[in-house]
N, C-alpha and C positions, 0 to 999 in steps of 0.2 A: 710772540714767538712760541712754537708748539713745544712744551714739556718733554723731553727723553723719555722714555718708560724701554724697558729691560725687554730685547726679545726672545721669545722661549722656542724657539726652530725646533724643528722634527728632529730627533734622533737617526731619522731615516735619512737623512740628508745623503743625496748624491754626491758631497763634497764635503769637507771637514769646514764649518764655516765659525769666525768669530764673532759669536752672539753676543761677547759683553763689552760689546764694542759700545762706547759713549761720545757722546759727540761735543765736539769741540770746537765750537766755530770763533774763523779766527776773525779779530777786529780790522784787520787791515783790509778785509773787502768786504765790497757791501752784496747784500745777501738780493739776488734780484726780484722783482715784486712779479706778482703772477699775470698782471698784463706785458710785462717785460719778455717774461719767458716767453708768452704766448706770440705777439709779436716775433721774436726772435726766432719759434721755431715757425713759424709761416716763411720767413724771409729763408733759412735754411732749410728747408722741408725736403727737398728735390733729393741737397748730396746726405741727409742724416739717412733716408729711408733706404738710399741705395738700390735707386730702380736701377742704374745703368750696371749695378755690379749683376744683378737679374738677370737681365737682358740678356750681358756677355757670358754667363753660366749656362745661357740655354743653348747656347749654341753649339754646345760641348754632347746635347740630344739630337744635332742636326745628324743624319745620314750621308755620309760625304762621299758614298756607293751610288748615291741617286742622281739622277739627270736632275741641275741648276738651272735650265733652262727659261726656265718660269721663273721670273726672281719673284714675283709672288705668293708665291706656296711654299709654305713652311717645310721642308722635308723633312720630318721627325723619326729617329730609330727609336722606335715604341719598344723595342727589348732592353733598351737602356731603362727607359720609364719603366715596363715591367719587373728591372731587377730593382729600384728603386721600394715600389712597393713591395715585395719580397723582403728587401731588410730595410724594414724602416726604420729599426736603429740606430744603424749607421749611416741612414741617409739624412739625416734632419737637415742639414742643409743645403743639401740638393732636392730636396720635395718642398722644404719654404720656399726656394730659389723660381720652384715651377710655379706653385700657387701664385708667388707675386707674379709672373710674367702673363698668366692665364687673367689674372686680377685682372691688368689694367691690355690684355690681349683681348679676351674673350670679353664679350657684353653680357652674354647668360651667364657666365661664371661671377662678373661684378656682382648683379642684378639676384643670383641666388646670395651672396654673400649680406649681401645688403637688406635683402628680402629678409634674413633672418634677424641681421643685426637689429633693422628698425622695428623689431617687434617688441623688444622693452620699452616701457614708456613708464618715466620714475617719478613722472604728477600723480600714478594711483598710488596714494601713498597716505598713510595714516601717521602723525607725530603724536605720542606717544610721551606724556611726563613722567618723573616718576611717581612712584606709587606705593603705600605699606597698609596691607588692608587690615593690621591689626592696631593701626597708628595713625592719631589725628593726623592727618597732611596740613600745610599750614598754605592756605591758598595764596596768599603775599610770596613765598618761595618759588610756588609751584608756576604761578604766573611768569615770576622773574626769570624763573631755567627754561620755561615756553617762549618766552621773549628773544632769550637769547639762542636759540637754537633756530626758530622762525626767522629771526634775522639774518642767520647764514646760511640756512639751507637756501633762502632766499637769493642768494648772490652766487649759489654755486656752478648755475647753467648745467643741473648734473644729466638732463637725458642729452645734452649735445656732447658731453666731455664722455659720456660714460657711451654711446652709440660710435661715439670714434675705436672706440677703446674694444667695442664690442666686434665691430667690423675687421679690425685687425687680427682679434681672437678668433673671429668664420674663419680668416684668412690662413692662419698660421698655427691655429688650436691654443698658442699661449700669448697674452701682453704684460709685456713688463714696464712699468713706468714710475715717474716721480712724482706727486702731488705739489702744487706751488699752491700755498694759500697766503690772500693778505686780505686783511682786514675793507672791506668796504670794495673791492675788486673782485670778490669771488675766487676760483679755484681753475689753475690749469694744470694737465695731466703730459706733462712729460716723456713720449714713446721713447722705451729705450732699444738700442741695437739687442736683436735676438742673440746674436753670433757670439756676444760677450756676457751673457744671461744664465742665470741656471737657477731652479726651484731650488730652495734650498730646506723645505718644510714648510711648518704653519705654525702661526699666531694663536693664542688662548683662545682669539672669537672662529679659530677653524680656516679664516681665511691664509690664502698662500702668502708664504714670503719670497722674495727673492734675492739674487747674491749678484753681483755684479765684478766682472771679470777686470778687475781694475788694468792691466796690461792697455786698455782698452784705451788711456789719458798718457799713453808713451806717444804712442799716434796722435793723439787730437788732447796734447796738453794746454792749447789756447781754451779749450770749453770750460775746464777749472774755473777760468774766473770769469766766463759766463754764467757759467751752472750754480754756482756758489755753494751753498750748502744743500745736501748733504756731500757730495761728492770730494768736496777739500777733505771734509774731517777721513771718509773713508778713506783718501788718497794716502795723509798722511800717518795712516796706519796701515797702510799696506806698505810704506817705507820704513815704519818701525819693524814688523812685522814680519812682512815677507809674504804674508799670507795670502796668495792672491785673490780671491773669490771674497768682497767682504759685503756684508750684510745691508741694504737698504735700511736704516729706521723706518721703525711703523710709524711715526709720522709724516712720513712720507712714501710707505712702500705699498705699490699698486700692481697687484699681479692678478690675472684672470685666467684660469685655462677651462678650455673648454672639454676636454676629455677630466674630468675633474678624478673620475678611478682611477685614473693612474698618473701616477705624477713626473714620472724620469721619461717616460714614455713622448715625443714632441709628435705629433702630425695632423696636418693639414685636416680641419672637417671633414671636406669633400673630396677627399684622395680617390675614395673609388671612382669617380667620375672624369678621374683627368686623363683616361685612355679615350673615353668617349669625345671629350669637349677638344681632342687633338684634332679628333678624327670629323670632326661639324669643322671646325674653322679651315682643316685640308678642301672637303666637301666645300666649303664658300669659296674657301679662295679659286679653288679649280671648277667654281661657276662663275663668278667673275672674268677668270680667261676667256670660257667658254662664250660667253656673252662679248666681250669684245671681241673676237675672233668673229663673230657672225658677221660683222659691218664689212671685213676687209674682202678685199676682190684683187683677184692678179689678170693681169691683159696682156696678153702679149703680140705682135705682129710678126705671123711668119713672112718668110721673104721667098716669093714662087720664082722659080728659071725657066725658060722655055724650052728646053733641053735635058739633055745628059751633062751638058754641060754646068758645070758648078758658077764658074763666072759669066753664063749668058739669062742675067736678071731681068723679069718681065717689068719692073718699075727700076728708071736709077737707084743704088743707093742711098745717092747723095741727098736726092731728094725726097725719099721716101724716110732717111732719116730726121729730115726736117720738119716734114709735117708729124712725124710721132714726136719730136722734142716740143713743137708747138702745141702738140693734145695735152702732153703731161704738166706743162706748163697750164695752161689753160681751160681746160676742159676736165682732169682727173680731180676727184677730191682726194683730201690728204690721207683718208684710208684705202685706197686703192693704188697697189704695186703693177707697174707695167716691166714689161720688158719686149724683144726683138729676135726672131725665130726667122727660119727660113721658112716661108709660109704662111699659113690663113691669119685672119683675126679670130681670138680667141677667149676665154676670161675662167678663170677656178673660181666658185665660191667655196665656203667652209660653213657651212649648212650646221646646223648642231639643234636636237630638242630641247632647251631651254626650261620647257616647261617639268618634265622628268627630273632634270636637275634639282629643280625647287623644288619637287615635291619630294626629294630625298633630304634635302637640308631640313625642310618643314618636319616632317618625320623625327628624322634624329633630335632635334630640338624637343619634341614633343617627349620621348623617348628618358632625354636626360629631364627634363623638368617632371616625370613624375618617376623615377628613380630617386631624384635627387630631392626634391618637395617643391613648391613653390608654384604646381602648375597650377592650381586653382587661382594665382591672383597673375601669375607669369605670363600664361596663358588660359586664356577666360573659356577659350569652347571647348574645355576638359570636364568642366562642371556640369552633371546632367541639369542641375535644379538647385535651387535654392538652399536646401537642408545639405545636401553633398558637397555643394561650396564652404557652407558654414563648418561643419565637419571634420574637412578637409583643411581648413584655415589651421580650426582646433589643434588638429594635428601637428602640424607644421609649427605651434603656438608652443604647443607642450614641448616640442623638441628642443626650439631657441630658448624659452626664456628657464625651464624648470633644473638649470645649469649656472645661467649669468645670473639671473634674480636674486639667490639663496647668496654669492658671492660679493655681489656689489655691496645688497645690503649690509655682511660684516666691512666691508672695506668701506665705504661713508659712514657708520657708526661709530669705525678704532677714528679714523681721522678726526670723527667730529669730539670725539673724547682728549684730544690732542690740542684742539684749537677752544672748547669750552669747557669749564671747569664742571660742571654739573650738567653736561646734555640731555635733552630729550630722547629720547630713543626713536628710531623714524624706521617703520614699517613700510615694505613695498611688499604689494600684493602678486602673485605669482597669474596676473592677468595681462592680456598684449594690447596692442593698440587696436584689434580687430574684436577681442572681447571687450572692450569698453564698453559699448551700449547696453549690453546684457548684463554685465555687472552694475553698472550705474541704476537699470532696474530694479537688479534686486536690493542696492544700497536705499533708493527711494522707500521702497515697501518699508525697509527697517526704521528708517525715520519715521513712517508712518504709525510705527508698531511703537515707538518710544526711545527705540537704542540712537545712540550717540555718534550719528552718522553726518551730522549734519554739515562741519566741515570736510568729510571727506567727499562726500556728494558735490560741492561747489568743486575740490578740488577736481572731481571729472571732469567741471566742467572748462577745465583751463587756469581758476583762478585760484594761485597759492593762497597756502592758510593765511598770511599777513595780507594779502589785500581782501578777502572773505569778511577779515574781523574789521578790519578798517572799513569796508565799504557798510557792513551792518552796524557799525558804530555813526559812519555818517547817517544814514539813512533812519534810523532808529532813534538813536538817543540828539543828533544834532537837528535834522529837518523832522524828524519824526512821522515818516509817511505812512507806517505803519496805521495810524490813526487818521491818517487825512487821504489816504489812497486804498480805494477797495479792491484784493483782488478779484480777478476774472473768477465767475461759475464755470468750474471744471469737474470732473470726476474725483477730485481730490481734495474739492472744496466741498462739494456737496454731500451731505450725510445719507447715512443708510448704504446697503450693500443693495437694492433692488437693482436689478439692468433689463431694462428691454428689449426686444426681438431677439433676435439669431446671434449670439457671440462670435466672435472668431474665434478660430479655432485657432492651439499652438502650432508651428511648424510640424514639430517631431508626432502629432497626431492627423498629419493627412498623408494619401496617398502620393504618387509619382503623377496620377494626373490632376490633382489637386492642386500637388507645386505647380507645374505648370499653368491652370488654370490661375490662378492665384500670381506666378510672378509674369502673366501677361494681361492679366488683369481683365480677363475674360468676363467675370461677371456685373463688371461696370459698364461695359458695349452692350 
């Protein structure tokens, strides 16, 4: 069970909050285990996240001035949305309300959100024991507190718990959550309702804390003895108390914001883009009409007289109406409307350029993905070359992670202080999943050099520290192949710095038509 430790919240706090609040958990219910929770919130997920409350918020942006005609095309009063950005103070839950609907409305809006989220990746990671460089270390301890921190990091699942966690923070700028750990299960991350949420400062290691609007268990008093701890203990000092806003424990409290300068301050990443991505999904949708509209055909049959006279008809009626009910029966397809005119045979089409259309959608598209970032992997023929892709990635890299990275790290380190008596300290490097290869290069050279790289180089490559030591413990000291298996002659094997012929050259030292030459591989033909 994780130790209480005392939290020291900002003075700054947006709310009066009771930091010396201790927790009390009571014995009469059992405290649920972290595949419990997890399970539980897959099964709940739909009503905790509150898409339908989304949904119906947004319709509150519809234009009810505009022709409904189309029940396809979203009518949007963009001046509503415009006053929204304008005060985005008062708007925080009407701009959450829009980002969720564009979330799971718009595919570029996911796909940007997502794009950024999965750019942390918490395997480049160095662990870290302690250390007193004026003081024997006793390798017996030092091993014993590697042991036991290896062991949980091991069970944490942290870049799929903490990429959830991230994606919500694209989404909404803040996540607030609960940490579930049990022993031999690993660790799940509890999303909590925004609407009852508030920063309430920071933690000694910098990390955000957050407060939780307990009113929130009048409503949905059955989660109590879901939830279990911490929430009872907070519950029932907020009955002692009154106080409503009470404090997550840092052993459990997981908060990420991504505008990290400012803290009272709530809004959406990509706010600027949400006039654009209204106005691409109107644009599709009113190409979709435009495209089935092209199929249909109206027909009609005039009915000639041979006179001035209005009833001296040159076909019977009767029987001219029979042979048009046996066409439309028989002969129309289901996209073509007929009807019956006095006079010729006839037909409308609804003709429309098709092509003009897409190539307005294609545009705008293009348009927000490099406002927004993303186009180099979003959309690939934005990239002139190779170094411009890479570049570009970089970019887009620095943006996502040099915010979430610095954050996670304190919040898996307080937790893991919580759950081990003497932790390791676990270092995540400020590199993405797109700089991996480039770093894991220069991690190679160091090993090369002597420095102490050598589990985090495997850990590039996929395999945590505890299977690294284990598989070179098998391999070494059990089969011992090391002696019985020669490696391959490589550049890395073989001694001296001499190289023959012509080197390659680095990227960032060739020309525009180099790259090209180079990424078509022109000088191998």
């Amino acid at each position: 069970m994780p130790r209480p430790k005392k939290v020291d919240a900002n003075s700054n706090a947006p709310a009066k909050i009771n930091n010396s609040q201790k927790k009390t958990t009571s014995s009469t219910l059992k405290q649920p285990t972290a595949n419990e929770m997890r399970e539980w919130y897959e099964k709940n997920k739909s009503r905790l996240e509150r898409y339908e409350d989304a949904t119906s918020a947004i319709t509150s942006l519809r234009d009810i001035q505009k022709s409904k005609t189309y029940t396809t095309i979203s009518n949007y009063s963009k001046e509503d949305v415009k006053d929204y950005i304008k005060n985005i103070s008062s708007s925080e839950a009407s701009l959450r309300s829009l980002s969720r609907y564009l979330y799971y409305r718009s595919e570029i809006y996911y796909r940007l959100c997502k794009y950024y989220a999965n750019q942390i990746d918490l395997s480049i990671r160095n662990i870290v024991p302690p250390f007193i460089i004026s003081d024997n270390n006793d390798v017996k301890s030092t091993l014993k507190k590697y042991q036991e921190t290896v062991d949980v990091v091991d069970t944490l699942g942290l870049n799929y718990e903490f990429r959830k966690a991230a994606s919500i923070t694209l989404r909404e700028d803040a996540f607030y959550g609960c940490a579930y750990y049990t022993e031999g299960q690993g660790m799940f991350i509890l999303p909590l309702d925004p609407s009852y949420m508030r920063i309430a400062g920071v933690f000694p290691d910098g990390s955000f804390a957050c407060a939780m609007d307990m009113s929130y268990f009048k409503r949905n008093s059955e989660l109590l003895e879901y939830w279990g701890e911490p929430f009872n203990s907070m519950w029932n000092t907020y009955q002692s108390t009154n106080e409503k806003y009470q404090l997550i424990p840092e052993e459990y409290n997981v908060c990420i914001k991504f505008r990290s300068e400012d803290w009272e301050t709530i809004v959406p990443v990509l706010t600027p883009i949400f006039l654009s991505l209204i106005d691409l999904m109107d644009a599709s949708d009113y190409q979709a009409v435009q495209q089935a509209a092209n199929i249909y055909k109206l027909v009609w049959l005039e009915m000639k007289t041979m006179g001035n006279d209005v009833d001296d008809w040159a076909v019977n009626p009767d029987i001219m109406i029979q042979y048009f009910n046996r066409m439309l029966e028989e002969a129309l397809p289901p996209y073509i409307s007929a009807a019956i005119v006095p006079g010729e045979l006839h037909e409308i089409s609804f003709p429309d350029d098709a092509t003009g259309d897409v190539t307005k959608v294609e545009k705008a598209t293009k348009e927000i993905l490099n406002t927004a970032g993303g186009a180099q992997i979003l959309n690939l023929n934005s990239a002139s070359n190779s170094t411009a892709f890479k570049y570009g990635v970089l970019a887009d890299s620095t943006f996502s992670i040099s915010t979430l990275i610095p954050q996670i790290q304190a919040i898996v380190n307080r937790l893991l202080s919580t759950w081990i008596s003497e932790p390791c300290k676990v270092k995540f490097f400020d590199v993405s999943i797109y700089q991996k290869d480039d770093f894991k290069k220069s991690i190679l050279e160091s090993c090369q050099n002597g420095l102490p790289n050598k589990i985090l180089y495997n850990t590039l490559n996929g395999v945590s520290e505890k299977d690294t030591l284990a598989m070179n413990f098998l391999e070494e000291d059990c089969l011992n192949l090391g002696e019985r298996l020669k490696p391959f002659s490589t550049s890395y094997t073989q001694s001296g710095d001499n190289q023959g012929g012509g080197q390659e050259k680095d990227q960032s030292d060739l020309s525009d038509e180099g790259l090209k030459t180079k990424d078509q591989d022109k000088n191998n033909k």
